[in-house]
C-alpha positions in Angstrom: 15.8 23.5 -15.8 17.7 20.0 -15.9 21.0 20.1 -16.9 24.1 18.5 -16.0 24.2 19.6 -12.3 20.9 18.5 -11.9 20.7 16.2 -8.5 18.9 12.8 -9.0 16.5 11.4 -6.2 14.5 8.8 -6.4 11.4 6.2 -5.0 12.4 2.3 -5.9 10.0 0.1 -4.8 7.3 -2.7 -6.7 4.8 -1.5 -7.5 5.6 2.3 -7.1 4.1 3.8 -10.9 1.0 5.1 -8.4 3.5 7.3 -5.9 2.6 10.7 -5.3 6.7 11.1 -4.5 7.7 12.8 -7.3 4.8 15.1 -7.2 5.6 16.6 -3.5 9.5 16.0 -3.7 9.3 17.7 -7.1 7.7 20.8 -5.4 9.6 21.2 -2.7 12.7 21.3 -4.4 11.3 23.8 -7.1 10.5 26.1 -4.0 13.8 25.8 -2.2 15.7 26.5 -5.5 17.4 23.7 -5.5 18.7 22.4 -8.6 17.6 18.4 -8.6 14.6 15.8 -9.7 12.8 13.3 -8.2 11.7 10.2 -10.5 10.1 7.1 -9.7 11.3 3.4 -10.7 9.7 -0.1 -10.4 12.3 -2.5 -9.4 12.3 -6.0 -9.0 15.2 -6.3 -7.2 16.6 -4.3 -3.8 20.6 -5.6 -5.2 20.6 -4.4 -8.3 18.2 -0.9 -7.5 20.9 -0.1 -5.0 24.0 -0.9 -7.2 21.6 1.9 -9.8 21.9 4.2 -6.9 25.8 3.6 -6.6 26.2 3.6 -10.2 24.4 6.8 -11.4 25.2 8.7 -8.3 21.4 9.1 -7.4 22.1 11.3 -4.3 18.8 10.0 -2.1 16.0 7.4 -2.7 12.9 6.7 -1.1 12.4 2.6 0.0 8.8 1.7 -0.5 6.9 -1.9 -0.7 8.7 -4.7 -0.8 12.0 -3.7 -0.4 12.4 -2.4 3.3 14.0 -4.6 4.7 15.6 -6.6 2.2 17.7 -2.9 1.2 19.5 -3.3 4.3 21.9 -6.2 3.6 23.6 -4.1 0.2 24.0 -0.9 1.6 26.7 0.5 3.5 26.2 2.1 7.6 22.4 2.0 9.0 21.5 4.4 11.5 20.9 2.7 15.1 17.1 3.6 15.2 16.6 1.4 11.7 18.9 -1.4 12.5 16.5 -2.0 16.0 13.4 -1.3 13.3 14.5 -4.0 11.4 13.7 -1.6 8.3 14.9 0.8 6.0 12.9 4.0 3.9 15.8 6.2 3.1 18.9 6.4 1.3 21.3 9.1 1.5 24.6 8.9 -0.8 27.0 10.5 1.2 30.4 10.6 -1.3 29.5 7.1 -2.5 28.4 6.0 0.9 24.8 4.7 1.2 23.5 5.3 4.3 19.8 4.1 5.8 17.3 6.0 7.5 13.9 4.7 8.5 11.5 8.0 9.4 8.3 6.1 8.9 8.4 5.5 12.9 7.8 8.7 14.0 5.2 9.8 11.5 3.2 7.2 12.1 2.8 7.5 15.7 2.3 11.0 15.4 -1.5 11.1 14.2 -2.5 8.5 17.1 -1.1 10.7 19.5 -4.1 13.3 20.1 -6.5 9.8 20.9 -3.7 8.5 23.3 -1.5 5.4 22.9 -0.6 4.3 26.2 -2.5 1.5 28.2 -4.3 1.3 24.5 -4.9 -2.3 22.4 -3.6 -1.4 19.3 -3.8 -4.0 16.4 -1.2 -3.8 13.6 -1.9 -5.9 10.2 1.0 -6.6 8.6 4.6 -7.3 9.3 6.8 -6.3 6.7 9.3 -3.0 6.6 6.2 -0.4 7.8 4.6 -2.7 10.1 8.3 -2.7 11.9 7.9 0.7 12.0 5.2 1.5 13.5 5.3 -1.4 15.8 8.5 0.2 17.3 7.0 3.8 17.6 3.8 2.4 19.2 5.8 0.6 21.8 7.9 3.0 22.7 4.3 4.8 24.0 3.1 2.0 26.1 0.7 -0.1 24.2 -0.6 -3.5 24.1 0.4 -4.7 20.6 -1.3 -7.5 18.5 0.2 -8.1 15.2 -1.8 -9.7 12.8 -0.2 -11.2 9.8 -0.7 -14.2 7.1 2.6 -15.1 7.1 3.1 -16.6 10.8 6.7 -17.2 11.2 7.0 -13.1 10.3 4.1 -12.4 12.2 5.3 -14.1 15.6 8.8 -12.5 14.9 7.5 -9.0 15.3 5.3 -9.5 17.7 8.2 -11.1 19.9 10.1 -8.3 18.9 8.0 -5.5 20.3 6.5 -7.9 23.5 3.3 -8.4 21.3 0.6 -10.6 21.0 0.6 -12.3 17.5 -2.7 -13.8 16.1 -2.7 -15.6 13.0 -4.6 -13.4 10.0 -7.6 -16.6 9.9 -8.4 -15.6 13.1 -8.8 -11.8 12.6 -12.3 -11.6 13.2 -11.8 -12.4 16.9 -9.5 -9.1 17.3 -10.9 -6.6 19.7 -8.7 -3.8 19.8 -9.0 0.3 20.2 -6.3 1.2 17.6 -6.3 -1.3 14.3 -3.6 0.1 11.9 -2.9 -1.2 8.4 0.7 -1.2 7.1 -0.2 -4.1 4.3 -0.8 -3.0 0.6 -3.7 -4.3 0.5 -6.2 -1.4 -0.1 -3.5 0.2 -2.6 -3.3 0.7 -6.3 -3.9 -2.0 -7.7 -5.5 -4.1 -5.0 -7.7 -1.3 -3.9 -11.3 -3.3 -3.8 -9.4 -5.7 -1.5 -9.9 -5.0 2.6 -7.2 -5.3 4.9 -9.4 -6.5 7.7 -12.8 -7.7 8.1 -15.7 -5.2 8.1 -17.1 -6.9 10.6 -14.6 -7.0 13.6 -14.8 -2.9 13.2 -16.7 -1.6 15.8 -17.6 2.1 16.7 -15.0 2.5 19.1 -12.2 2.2 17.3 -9.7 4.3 15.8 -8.5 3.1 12.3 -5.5 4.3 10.5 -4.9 3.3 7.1 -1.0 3.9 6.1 -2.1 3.6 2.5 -2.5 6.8 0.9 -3.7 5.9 -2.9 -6.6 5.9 -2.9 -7.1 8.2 0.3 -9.9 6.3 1.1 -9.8 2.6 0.6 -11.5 -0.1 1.6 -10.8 -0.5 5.0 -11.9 3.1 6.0 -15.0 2.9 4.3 -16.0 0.2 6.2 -14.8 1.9 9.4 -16.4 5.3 8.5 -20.0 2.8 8.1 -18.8 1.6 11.3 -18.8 5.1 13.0 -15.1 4.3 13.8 -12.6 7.7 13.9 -10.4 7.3 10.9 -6.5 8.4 9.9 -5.7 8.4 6.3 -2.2 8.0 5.2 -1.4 11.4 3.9 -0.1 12.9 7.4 2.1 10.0 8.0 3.1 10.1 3.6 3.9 13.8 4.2 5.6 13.7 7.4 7.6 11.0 6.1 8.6 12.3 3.1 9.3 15.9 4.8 12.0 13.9 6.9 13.3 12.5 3.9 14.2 15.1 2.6 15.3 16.8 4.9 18.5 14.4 5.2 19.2 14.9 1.4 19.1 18.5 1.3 20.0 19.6 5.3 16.3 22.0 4.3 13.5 21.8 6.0 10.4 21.4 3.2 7.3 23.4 3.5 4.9 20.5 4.8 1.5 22.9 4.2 2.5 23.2 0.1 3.3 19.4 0.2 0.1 18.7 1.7 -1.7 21.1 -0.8 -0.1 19.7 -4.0 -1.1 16.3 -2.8 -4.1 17.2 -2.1 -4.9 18.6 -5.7 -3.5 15.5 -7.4 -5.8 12.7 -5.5 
């Protein structure tokens, strides 16, 4: 029941109506007990979500598309591991302190991990907050990184970043790569009959991970699963993600297998 106790979390981002947050965050705190909700707000600016945060005492929120990396410049300490990201995905309002958190790195390496990473040519498209992201993780294991991006100045900066190859998103088609990841919105609610990458620079070979997560299946792994390709949806990196979230507002650890059920149900 919600009553003036009730805890306030959060997912700001543009557009964000489509996130399955609320639904697993809601969950999880019903089945720890703890007294708090989880809402969902379309923003249009990181400033003034953040000063929201500050003003109604929302104890946590969830960063999402665009706002990764512009959230960093209005809050107030950054943990080391998101200042080297570049990229923010986490609030936490510690007594009126905003602090940042990014814990889309780990969970996104962690489905690539059973095909190997290491010595690998992995393809990233995109180069935004979650491109950062995984760009860091993959690096830390090994691989040879190609970032792939329309906007080249962004692009080149990430690739530079991580020692990374950068070709400009015109030239896609001559990518040949054993990992291609997307970390764009294309693909996503409301762009989902656009592809991330062409269809026909997939070949069976590849692994293709889609960090996109409504719908499950979008474009891009279609094509790959016509392909032959072995695909990675984005609900184990969404879940993972979100179980580290919020695990640093509430110090609990979330049961991941009813997260993953819940979702599940509500694709």
């Amino acid at each position: 029941m919600i009553d003036a106790d009730t805890r306030v979390f959060c997912v700001f981002g543009n557009p964000v109506r489509h996130s399955k947050g609320p639904i697993i965050h809601n969950a999880a705190l019903k089945k720890q007990g703890i007294n708090a909700v989880y809402l969902a707000f379309e923003v249009q600016d990181a400033a003034q979500a953040v000063q929201a945060v500050r003003t109604l005492d929302i104890r946590g929120a969830s960063v999402t598309i665009p706002f990764k990396e512009s959230v960093m410049a209005h809050i107030d300490w950054i943990d080391p591991t998101a200042r080297a990201i570049g990229a923010v995905n986490t609030l936490v309002n510690d007594d009126g302190v905003l602090k940042g958190y990014n814990t889309d790195c780990l969970a996104a390496v962690a489905p690539l991990i059973p095909f190997g990473i290491a010595g690998k040519t992995v393809c990233i498209v995109g180069a935004g907050g979650a491109a950062r992201a995984v760009a860091y993780g993959i690096a830390a294991h090994k691989a040879n990184i190609i970032i792939t991006n329309r906007t080249e100045q962004k692009g080149l900066s990430l690739a530079q970043a991580v020692h990374g190859l950068f070709i400009p998103a015109r030239e896609m088609e001559s990518i040949k790569a054993d990992v291609l990841i997307n970390t764009t919105s294309i693909g996503m609610t409301p762009k989902e009959d656009q592809i991330s990458f062409p269809a026909g620079a997939l070949t069976s070979d590849m692994v293709v991970m889609d960090v996109v997560y409504t719908p499950l299946k979008t474009r891009l792994l279609e094509a790959a699963e016509q392909k032959r390709c072995t695909t990675i949806d984005g609900l184990s990196m969404f879940i993972a993600q979100a179980a580290a979230q919020f695990e640093l507002w509430t110090g609990v650890t979330p049961d991941t297998d009813l997260m993953r059920s819940i979702l599940s149900s509500n694709m």
